[in-house]
Phi, psi and omega in degrees: 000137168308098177295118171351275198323298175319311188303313170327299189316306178293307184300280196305340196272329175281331176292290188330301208272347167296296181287355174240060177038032168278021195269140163311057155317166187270310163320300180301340186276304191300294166333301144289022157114297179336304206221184187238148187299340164278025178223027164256032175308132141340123206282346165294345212060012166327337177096313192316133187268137203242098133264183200280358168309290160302305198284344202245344191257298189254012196256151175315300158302322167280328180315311211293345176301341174284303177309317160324303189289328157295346188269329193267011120313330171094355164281149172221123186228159131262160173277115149323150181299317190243141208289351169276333155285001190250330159297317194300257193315334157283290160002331212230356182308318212246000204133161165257001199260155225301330190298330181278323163312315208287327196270290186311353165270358161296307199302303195326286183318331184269331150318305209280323208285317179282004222227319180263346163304272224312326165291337181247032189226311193286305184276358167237009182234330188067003167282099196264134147243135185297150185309317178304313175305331115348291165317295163322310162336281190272020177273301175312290198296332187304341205269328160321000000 
C-alpha cells in the first residue's frame, strides 16, 4: 500500500515537472528527438499533439475533470491557456483566505495527479476510466 508521504512526494516532485513543461509528454519527446510527430496524439484519442497544456487542460476528455470538480465545489471558471495561470486562478477562486486556498491547491494538485495516472494507465495499460470515475478518484483522495 502506498503511504501518504510517498503520494505526497510523488505529487510535489511531478507538479515541479508539470510547471516547468518537464513531464515526458507525447510534445516533450517529439521535441527532443525521441518520438516522430506522427505518433504524438493525445493519449485520450483526441487526435491533438498531447503537451501538458492540452493534456491537463484542453483536451476534451481530461479537460473535462475541471468541470466535475467545479460543480461538486460550488464553482464556476473558465480555463486559461497555461497550467500556471490556471493553478493561480483556481487557487483564488472561492476567496482568499488561506484554509480555502490550502484546500483548493489539494483538489488542483490531485486533478493534475489523477488526470496523468490515467493518461499513463491508458497508453502502457490500456485501461480507461471515465471522468466521473476520476472524480470520484479526486474526491476519495481530498479526504485524506
Amino acid at each position: 500500500m502506498m503511504t501518504i508521504n510517498y503520494f505526497c512526494r510523488e505529487i510535489f516532485y511531478n507538479l515541479w515537472r508539470l510547471l516547468r513543461d518537464r513531464l515526458p509528454t507525447k510534445a516533450n519527446f517529439v521535441r527532443r528527438g525521441c518520438l516522430e510527430v506522427e505518433a504524438a496524439g493525445c493519449a485520450a484519442g483526441c487526435g491533438i499533439e498531447e503537451s501538458a497544456n492540452h493534456l491537463f487542460l484542453h483536451c476534451a476528455t481530461f479537460g473535462a475533470v475541471w468541470q466535475h470538480i467545479r460543480a461538486w465545489i460550488g464553482v464556476s471558471g473558465v480555463d486559461p491557456h497555461d497550467l500556471s495561470e490556471h493553478f493561480i486562478q483556481y487557487i483564488n477562486c472561492t476567496g482568499h483566505s488561506k484554509a480555502s486556498r490550502s484546500f483548493l491547491q489539494i483538489i488542483w494538485l490531485l486533478c493534475v495527479w489523477m488526470v496523468w495516472n490515467e493518461r499513463n494507465n491508458r497508453f502502457f495499460n490500456n485501461i480507461q476510466t471515465s471522468i466521473e470515475g476520476l472524480s470520484e478518484k479526486v474526491k476519495l483522495h481530498s479526504l485524506w
